[in-house]
N, C-alpha and C positions, 0 to 999 in steps of 0.2 A: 254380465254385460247388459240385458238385460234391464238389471234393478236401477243399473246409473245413466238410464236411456240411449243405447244403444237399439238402433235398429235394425231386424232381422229382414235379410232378404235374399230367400229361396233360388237358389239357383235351378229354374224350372224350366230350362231350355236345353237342348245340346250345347248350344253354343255357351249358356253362360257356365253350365258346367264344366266343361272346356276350358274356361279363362279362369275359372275357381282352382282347376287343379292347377294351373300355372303358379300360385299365388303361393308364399309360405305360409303352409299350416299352423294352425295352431296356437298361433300366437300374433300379440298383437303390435302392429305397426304402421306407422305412418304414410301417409302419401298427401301430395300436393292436387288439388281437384279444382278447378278452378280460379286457380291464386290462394285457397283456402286449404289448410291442413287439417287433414279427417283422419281417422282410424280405424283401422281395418283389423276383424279378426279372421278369417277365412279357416271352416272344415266342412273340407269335401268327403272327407270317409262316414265323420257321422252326420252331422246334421243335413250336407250338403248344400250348406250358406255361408253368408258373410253377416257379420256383426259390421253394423258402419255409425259408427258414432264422432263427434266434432271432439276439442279441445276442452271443451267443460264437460263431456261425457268419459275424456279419461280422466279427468279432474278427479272426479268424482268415482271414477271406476280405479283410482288408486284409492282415496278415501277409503271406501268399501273394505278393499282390500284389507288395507292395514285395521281396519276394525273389527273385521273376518279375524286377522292373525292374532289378536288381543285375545278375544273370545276361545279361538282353539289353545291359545297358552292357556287363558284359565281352567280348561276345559280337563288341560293336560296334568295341571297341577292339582285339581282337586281329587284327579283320578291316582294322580300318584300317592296325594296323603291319602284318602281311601285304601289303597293297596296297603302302603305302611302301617295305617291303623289296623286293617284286618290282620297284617302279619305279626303286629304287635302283639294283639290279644291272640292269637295263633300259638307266639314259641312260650315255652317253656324254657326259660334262660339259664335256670338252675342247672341243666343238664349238661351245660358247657362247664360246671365246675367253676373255681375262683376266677372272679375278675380281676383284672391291675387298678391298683388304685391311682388317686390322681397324680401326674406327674410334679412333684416338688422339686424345684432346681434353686 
């Protein structure tokens, strides 16, 4: 939230922390603020604030996101050929005896 300027503001009152636990945790969602639509992400347990960012800061905080998700598939995939290359040089395939040869139809 953060990275796509969203700004942090500490619920450092009774009262505002009060209105923070009101709010759905955790995720983020819209609200109307004076004629303008902003974004809210509200957590009380940990941080005990709100993320509050405009319409170009979700913009951008989906951007993020999905360039986030790119990176972890890569991330996933090279850990998975890794894995198969160590298990590769790993078995001893001879020990399974004959293989089937290609299927001819």
């Amino acid at each position: 939230l953060s990275a796509a300027g969203f700004e942090l503001k500490l619920a450092d009152t009774p009262e505002k922390l009060a209105h923070l636990k009101t709010m759905g945790q955790r995720r983020l969602f819209p609200i109307s603020r004076d004629g303008d639509m902003v974004f809210i992400y509200a957590d009380a347990q940990g941080c005990k604030c709100i993320y509050v960012g405009s319409q170009q800061n979700y913009q951008e905080y989906q951007r993020l996101a999905i360039q986030q998700k790119v990176v972890d598939e890569q991330h996933m995939t090279a850990e998975e050929n890794r894995m198969a290359a160590e298990t590769n040089a790993q078995m001893t395939w001879d020990v399974w005896g004959l293989w089937p040869g290609p299927v001819v139809y």
